[in-house]
VOGU-3710 file (C-alpha; in Angstrom, 3 decimals, decimal comma):
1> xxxxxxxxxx> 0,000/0,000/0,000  1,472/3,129/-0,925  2,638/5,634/1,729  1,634/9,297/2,640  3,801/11,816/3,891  1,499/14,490/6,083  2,221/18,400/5,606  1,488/21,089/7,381  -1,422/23,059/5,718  -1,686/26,714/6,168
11> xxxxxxxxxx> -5,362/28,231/6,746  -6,773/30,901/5,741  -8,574/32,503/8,558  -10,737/35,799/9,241  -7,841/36,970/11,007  -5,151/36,911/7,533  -8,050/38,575/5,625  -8,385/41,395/7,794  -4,053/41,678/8,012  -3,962/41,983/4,208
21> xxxxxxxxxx> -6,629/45,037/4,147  -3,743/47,053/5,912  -0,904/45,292/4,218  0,443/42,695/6,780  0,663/39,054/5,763  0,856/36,032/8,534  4,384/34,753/8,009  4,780/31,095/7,108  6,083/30,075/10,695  3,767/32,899/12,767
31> xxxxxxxxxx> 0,893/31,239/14,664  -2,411/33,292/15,469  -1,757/34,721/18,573  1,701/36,154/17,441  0,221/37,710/14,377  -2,381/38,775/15,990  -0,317/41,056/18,544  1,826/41,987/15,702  -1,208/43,022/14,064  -2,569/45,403/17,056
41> xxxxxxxxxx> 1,052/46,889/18,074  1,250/47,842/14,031  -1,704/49,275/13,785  -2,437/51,314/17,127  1,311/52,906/15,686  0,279/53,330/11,735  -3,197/52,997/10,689  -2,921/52,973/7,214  -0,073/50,844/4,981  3,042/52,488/4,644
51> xxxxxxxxxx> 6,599/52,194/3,993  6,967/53,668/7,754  4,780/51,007/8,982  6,802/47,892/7,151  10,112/49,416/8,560  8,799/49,282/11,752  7,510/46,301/11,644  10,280/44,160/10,265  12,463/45,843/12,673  10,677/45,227/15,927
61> xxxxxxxxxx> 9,960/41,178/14,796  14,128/41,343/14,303  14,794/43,303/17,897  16,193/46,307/15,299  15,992/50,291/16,189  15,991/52,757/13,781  18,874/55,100/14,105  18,799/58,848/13,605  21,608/60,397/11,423  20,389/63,897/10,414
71> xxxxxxxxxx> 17,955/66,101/11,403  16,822/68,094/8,533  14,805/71,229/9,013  14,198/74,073/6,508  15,726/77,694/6,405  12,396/79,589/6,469  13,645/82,589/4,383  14,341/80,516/1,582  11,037/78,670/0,998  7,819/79,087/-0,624
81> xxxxxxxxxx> 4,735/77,939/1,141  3,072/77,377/-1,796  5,131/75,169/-3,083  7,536/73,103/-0,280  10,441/71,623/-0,642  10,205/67,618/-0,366  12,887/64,490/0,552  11,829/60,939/-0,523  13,966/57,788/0,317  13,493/54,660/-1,973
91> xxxxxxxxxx> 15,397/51,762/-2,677  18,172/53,012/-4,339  18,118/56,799/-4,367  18,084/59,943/-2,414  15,811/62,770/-3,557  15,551/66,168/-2,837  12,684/68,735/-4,204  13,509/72,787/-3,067  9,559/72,984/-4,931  7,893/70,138/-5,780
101> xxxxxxxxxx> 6,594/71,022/-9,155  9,875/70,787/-10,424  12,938/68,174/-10,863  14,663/67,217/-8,236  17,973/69,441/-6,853  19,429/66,273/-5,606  19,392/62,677/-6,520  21,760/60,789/-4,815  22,315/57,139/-5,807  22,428/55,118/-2,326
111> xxxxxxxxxx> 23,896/52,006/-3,973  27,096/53,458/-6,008  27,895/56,077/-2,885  29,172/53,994/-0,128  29,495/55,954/2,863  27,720/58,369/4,803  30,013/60,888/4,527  29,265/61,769/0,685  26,241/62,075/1,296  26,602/64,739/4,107
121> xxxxxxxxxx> 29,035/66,500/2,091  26,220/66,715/-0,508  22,980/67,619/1,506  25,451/70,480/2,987  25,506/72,211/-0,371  21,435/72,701/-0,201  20,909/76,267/1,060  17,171/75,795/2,556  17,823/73,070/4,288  19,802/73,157/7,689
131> xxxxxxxxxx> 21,699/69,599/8,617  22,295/68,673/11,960  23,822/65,171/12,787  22,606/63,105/15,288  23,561/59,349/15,935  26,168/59,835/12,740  29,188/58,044/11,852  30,898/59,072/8,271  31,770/55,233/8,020  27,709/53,649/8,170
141> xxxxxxxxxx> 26,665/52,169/4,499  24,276/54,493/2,812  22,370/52,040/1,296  20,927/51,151/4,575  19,239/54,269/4,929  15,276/53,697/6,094  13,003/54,358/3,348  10,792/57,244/4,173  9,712/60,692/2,593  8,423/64,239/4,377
151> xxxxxxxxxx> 4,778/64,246/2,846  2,590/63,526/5,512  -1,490/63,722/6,850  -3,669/63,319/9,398  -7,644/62,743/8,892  -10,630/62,783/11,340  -8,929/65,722/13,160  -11,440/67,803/15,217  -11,972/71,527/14,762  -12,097/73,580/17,876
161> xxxxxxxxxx> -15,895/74,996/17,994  -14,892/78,623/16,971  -13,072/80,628/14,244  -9,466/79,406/14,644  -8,115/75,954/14,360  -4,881/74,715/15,669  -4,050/71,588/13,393  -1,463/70,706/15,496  1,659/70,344/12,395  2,999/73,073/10,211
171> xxxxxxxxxx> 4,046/73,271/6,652  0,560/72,853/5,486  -0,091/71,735/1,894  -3,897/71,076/1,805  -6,633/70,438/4,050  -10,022/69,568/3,162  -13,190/69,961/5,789  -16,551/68,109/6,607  -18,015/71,596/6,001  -17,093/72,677/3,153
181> xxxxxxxxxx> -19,443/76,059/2,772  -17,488/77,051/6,013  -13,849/77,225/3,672  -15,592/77,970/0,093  -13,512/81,730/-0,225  -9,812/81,479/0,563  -8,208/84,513/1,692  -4,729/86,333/1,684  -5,031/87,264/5,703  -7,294/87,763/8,867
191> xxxxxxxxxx> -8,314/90,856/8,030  -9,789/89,725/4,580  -12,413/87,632/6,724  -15,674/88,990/5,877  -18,536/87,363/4,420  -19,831/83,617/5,360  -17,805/81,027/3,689  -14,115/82,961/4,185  -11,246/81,048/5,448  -7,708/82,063/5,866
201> xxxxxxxxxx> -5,105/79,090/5,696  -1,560/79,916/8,250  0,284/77,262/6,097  3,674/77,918/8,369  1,800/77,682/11,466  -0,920/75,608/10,811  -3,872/77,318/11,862  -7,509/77,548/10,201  -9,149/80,620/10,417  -13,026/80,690/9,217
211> xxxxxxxxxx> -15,202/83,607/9,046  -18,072/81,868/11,348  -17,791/79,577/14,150  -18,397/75,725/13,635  -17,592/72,815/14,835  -16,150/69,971/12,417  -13,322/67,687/11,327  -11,348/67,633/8,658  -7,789/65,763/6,807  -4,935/68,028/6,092
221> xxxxxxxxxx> -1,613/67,783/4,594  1,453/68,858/5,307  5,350/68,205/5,249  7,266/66,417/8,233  9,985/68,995/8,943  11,959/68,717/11,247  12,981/65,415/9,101  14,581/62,893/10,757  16,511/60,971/8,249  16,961/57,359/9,553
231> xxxxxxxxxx> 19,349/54,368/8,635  18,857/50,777/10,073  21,160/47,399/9,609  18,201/46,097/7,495  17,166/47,347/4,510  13,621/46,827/3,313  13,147/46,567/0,138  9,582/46,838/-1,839  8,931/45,008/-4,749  6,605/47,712/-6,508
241> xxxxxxxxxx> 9,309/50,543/-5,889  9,945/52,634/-8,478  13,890/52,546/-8,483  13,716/48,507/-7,700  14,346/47,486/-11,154  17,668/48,752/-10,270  18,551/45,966/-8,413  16,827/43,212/-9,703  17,006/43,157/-13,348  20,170/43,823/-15,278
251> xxxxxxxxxx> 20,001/45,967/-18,296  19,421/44,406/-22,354  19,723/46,059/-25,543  16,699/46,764/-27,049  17,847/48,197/-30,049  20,819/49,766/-31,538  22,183/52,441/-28,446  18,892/51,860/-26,114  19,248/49,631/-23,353  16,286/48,910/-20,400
261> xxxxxxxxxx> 16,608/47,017/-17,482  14,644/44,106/-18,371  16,192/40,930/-17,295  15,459/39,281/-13,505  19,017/39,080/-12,298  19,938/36,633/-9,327  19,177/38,783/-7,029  16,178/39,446/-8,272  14,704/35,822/-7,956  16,260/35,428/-4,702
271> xxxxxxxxxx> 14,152/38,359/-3,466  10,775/37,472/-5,126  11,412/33,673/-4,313  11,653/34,536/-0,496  8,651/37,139/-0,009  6,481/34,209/-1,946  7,880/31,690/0,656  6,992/34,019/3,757  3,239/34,571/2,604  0,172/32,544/2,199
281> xxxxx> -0,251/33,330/-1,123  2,434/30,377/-1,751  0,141/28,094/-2,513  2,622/25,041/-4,133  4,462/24,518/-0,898
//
């Protein structure tokens, strides 16, 4: 008679549904009570999926801190409120904005600069932004540095009942209210206030001011500055990054002087091969 071997079998439960809505698979060896945990001490910390969320997760399940190396604030007297400068963080580069609707003033290529010391040397040369160091060391790997960016927003926040509103972050970008035939007229100050429906937005201090009292929430955004620019002993790396191609797929000619990154390198299937092992969505194993 032939012989069986028994496997474990993973199931599918109500609780892996609800940790994919935000983002968080059950890893392969993770029973329910661990992932569930996980689950809460994510979420109480970062509601809604994102890269700061992931980082933080993958580094508390490893015992890892993040560790500051700069604190980046802006020179006011060289910005425009309308139009803020910006850092983003992906897998392979460093990007700096002075205004958003425009290229970049720095892209810094994490992978081919090895140490933190070039790239100190380079954020040093941008005039509106002030660089302190923190927990810095010229010698740390830039690569390594966490992936994060300065846009940032809060939602459900609750107006004060009256005609000023603290929102509690500056560097406004954009708000948008419950009540919007309280904010239909935007206005240049306080004084311009007038007639029902006037609002006056203090981007650099983040304050509301409407023309009539009311009481209401709202989701605004804004730019995280101060910036704390973070690097970890663990990268993580996601798979629908822009810049990711990068590293996993080496460049082919497509024609005659044209070359695209196109073929999965061995990196590459390493890295796909391992996130499909650590989910449930791995169904031939």
């Amino acid at each position: 008679m032939k012989k069986y071997t028994q496997r474990k079998v993973l199931i599918d439960t109500v609780l892996d549904e609800g940790g994919r809505h935000t983002g968080l698979n059950r890893l392969k060896s993770e029973s329910s009570d661990k992932y569930r945990d996980r689950l809460r001490k994510v979420n109480s910390l970062y509601p809604i999926s994102t890269m700061e969320y992931l980082n933080f997760n993958l580094s508390n399940r490893l015992n890892l801190e993040d560790r500051v190396v700069f604190n980046i604030s802006l020179v006011e007297n060289q910005i425009d409120l309308d139009d803020l400068p910006k850092i983003e963080v992906d897998a392979v580069y460093l990007k700096v904005w002075k205004n958003k609707s425009k290229d970049p003033v720095l892209t810094f290529n994490l992978i081919e600069n090895k140490f933190m010391s070039s790239l100190k040397a380079e954020l040093q040369q941008l005039n509106f932004l002030a660089i302190e160091s923190a927990d810095y060391d010229d010698e740390l790997r830039c690569r390594n540095i966490v992936n994060s960016n300065t846009e940032g927003y809060r939602e459900g926040v609750r107006f004060a009942p009256n005609g000023m509103h603290r929102l509690g972050e500056k560097y406004i970008t954009s708000f948008i209210s419950n009540n919007p035939i309280f904010t239909e007229n935007s206005k240049a100050s306080v004084e311009d206030l007038t007639d029902p429906g006037d609002y006056f937005l203090d981007k650099l201090n983040g304050i509301l001011y409407t023309s009539q009292e009311f009481d209401g929430f709202g989701t605004f955004f804004y730019e995280k500055f101060p910036f704390e620019l973070k690097w970890n002993s663990i990268k993580l790396y996601e798979l629908n990054d822009r810049s990711i191609d990068y590293l996993i797929r080496d460049e082919v000619l497509v024609e005659p002087g044209v070359t695209e990154r196109k073929a999965l390198n061995s990196f590459g299937s390493m890295l796909i091969n391992k996130t499909l092992e650590d989910t449930l969505i791995y169904w031939d194993k």
